[in-house]
C-alpha positions in Angstrom: 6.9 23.8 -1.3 9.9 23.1 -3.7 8.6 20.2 -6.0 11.8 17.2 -6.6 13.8 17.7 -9.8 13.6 14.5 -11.3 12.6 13.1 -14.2 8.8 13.9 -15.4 6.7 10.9 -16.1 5.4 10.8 -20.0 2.4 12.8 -21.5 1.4 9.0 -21.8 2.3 7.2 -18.2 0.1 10.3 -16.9 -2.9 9.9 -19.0 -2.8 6.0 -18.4 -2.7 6.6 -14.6 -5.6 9.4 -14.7 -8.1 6.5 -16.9 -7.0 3.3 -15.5 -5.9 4.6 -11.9 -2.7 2.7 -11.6 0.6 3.2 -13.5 3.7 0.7 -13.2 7.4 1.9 -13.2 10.2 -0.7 -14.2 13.3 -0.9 -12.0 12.4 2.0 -10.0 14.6 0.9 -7.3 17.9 -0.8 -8.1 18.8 -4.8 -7.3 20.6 -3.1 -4.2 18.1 -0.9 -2.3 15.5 -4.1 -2.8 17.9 -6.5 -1.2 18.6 -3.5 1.6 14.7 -3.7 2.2 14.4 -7.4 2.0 17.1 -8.6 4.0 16.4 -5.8 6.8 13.0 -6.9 7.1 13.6 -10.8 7.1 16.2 -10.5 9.6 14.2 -8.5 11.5 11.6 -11.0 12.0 13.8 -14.4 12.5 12.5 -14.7 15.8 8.8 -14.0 14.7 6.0 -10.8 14.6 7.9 -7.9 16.5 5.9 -6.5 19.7 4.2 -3.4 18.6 5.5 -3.4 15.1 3.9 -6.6 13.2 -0.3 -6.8 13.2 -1.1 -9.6 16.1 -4.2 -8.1 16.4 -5.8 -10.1 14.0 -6.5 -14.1 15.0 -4.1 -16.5 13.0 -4.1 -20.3 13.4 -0.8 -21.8 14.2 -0.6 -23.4 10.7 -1.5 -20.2 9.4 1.4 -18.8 7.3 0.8 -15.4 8.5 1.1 -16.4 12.5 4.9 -16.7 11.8 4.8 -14.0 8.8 2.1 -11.3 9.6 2.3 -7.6 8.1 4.3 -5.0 9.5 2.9 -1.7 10.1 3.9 1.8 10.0 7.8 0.6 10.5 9.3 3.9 9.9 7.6 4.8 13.2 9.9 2.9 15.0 13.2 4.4 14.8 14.3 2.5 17.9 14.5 -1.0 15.2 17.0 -1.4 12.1 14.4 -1.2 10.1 12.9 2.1 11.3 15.8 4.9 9.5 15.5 2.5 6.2 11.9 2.5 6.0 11.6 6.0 6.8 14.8 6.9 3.9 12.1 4.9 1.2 9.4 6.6 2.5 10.3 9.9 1.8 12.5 9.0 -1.1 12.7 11.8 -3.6 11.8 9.5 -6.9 8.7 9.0 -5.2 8.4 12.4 -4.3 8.9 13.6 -7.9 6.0 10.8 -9.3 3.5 11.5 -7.1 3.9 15.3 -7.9 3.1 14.8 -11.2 0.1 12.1 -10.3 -1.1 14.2 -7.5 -1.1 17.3 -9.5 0.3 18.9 -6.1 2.5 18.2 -3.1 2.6 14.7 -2.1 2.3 14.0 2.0 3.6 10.7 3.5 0.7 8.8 5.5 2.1 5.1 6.0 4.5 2.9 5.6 3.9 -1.4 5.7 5.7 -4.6 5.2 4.2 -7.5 3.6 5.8 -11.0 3.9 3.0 -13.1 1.8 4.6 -16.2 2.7 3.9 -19.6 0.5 0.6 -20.9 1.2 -0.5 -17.6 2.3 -4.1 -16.0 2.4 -4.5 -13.3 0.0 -6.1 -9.9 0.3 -9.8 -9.7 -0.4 -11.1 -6.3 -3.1 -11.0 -3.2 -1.4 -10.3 0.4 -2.2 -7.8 2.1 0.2 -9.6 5.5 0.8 -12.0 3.6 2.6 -9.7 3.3 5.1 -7.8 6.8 4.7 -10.9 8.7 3.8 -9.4 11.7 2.4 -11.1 14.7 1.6 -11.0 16.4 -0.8 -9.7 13.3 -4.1 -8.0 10.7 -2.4 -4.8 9.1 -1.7 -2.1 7.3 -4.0 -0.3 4.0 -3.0 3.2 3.5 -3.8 3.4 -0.6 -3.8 7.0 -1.9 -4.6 7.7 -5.4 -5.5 10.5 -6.7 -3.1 10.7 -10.0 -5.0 8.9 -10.9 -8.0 5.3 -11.2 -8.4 2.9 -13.1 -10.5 -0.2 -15.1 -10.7 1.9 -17.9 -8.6 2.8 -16.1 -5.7 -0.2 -13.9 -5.2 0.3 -10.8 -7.4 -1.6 -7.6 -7.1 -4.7 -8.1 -9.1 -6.6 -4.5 -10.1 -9.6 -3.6 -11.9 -8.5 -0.8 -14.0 -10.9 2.1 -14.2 -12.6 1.7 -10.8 -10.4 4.6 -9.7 -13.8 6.8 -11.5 -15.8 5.1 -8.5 -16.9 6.3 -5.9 -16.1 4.4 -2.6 -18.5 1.3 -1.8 -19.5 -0.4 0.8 -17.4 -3.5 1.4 -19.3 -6.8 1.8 -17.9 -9.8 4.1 -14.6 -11.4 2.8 -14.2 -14.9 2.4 -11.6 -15.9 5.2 -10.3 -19.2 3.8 -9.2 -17.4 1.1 -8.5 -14.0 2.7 -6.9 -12.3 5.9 -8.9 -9.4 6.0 -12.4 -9.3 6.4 -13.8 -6.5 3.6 -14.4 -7.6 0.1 -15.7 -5.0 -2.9 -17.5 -6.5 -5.7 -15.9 -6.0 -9.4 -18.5 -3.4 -11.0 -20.3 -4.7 -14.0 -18.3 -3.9 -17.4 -15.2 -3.7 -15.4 -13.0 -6.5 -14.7 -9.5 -7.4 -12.4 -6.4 -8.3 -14.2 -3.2 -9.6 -12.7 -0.2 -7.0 -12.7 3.5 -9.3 -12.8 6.1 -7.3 -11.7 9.6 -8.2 -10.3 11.5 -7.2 -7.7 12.5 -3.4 -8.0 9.4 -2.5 -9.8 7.2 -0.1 -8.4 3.1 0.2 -8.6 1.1 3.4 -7.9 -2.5 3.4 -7.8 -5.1 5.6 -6.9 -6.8 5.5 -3.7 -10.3 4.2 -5.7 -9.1 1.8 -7.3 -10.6 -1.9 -6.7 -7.5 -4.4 -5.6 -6.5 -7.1 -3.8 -4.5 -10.4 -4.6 -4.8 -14.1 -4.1 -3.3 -17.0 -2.2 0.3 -17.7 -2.6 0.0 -21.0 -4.0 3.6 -21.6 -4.8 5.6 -24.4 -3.0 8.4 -21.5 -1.8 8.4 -18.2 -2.9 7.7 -15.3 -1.1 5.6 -12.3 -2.7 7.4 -9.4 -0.4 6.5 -5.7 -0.6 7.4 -2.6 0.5 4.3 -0.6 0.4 3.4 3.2 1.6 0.3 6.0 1.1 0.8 9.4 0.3 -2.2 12.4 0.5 -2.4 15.6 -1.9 -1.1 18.4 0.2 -4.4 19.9 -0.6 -6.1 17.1 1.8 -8.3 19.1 3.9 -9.1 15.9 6.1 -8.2 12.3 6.4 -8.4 9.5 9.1 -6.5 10.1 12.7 -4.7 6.4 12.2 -2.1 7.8 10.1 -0.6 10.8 12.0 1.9 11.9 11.6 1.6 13.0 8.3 5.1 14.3 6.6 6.7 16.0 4.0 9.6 14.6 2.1 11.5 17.2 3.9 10.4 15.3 7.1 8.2 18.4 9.0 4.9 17.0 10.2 1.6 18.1 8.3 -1.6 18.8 10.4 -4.8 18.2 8.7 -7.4 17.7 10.4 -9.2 14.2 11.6 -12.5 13.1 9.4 -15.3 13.7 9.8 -19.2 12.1 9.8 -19.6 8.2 9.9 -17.0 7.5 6.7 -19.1 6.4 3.0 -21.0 3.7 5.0 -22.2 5.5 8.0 -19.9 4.7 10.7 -15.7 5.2 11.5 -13.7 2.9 10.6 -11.6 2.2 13.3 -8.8 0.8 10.4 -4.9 1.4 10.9 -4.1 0.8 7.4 -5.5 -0.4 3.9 -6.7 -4.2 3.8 
């Protein structure tokens, strides 16, 4: 496989995303291509969740936020929905292409595409580690969050424990659900600790699929905390969870690997169609 032409990341950016497992780029997409996203998605959903596109599977209040605002999954699926050619064109875009070579190491496969809204007065996201929930094998899978508007402690930024990405997956605990919308939680380990990553809008976080995250409530009066987020595998991958077929190339050919196998890390599947 031909690996993108595009600028390398540093001796420096590498080594911080190999010890810490995450690694933020500034402006990697322009003011335009993040309005693209965010106005596609927002008119999208005017009328409310989107049969077979936005998660109703999970029970929201009426006065729940996220019963008018709930994630979006796997959009570039859908190529029958404006949304579906644009999210597939950022999935498979080639400056993501050209990171995650040099993060995986190897060629980078496309697994998943989502669509947060994090409305205000939303619930946040409870610790978790996505390989849970991909379960690749062999290493594990990158994230490629990007910040559709601005993020911080406010709005319910991303929150990460840097150097839990050395971990090996746990076995999540029960989430608290007035705080959170999903239901696993991960305790911080001892010696390591979370810290809020403030990005704005354009700004794009990788992580490793290890690493401990989550975020908080959107406590802010009006602002939304919107993101573009989507998993890649190392071409490598010799198995990972049947929820995210197809796999792809950047060139857009499917990838067959094969489903996982055994119970997953804590002895049973998990019958997951995307990171929590």
């Amino acid at each position: 496989m031909v690996r993108a032409t595009l600028p390398a990341l540093s001796p420096a950016q590498r080594e911080q995303f190999a010890r810490e497992g995450y690694l933020v780029l500034r402006q990697f997409f322009t003011p335009k291509e993040v309005a693209e996203i965010r106005e596609a998605f927002m008119a999208l959903s005017a009328d409310g969740p989107v049969p077979g596109l936005s998660e109703t599977s999970r029970s929201y209040t009426p006065e729940d936020p996220l019963s008018r605002y709930p994630r979006m999954m796997h959009p570039h699926r859908h190529p029958e929905l404006p949304v579906g050619p644009l999210a597939m064109r950022y999935l498979l875009d080639a400056r993501i292409e050209a990171a995650l070579w040099e993060l995986f190491g190897e060629e980078p496969i496309a697994a998943q595409s989502m669509f947060y809204f994090k409305p205000p007065g939303a619930r946040g996201q409870d610790l978790h580690q996505d390989n849970y929930y991909l379960r690749v094998k062999p290493g594990t899978c990158i994230a490629a969050w990007l910040a559709v508007d601005a993020a911080d402690e406010e709005n319910g930024a991303l929150v990460v424990v840097p150097g839990s990405n050395r971990l090996d997956i746990a076995c999540p605990e029960r989430a608290d659900p007035t705080l959170f919308f999903t239901g696993d939680h991960v305790a911080v380990p001892a010696g390591l600790h979370e810290i809020t990553v403030n990005m704005d809008a354009g700004d794009m976080l990788f992580f490793n699929g290890s690493l401990i995250h989550g975020s908080y409530p959107n406590t802010s009066a009006e602002r939304f905390r919107r993101a573009f987020i989507c998993h890649y595998i190392p071409g490598g991958s010799v198995e990972a969870s049947r929820w995210y077929r197809p796999l792809l190339r950047f060139n857009g050919e499917e990838v067959f690997i094969a489903d996982a196998t055994g119970g997953g890390p804590c002895g049973r599947v998990e019958e997951a169609t995307g990171p929590h």
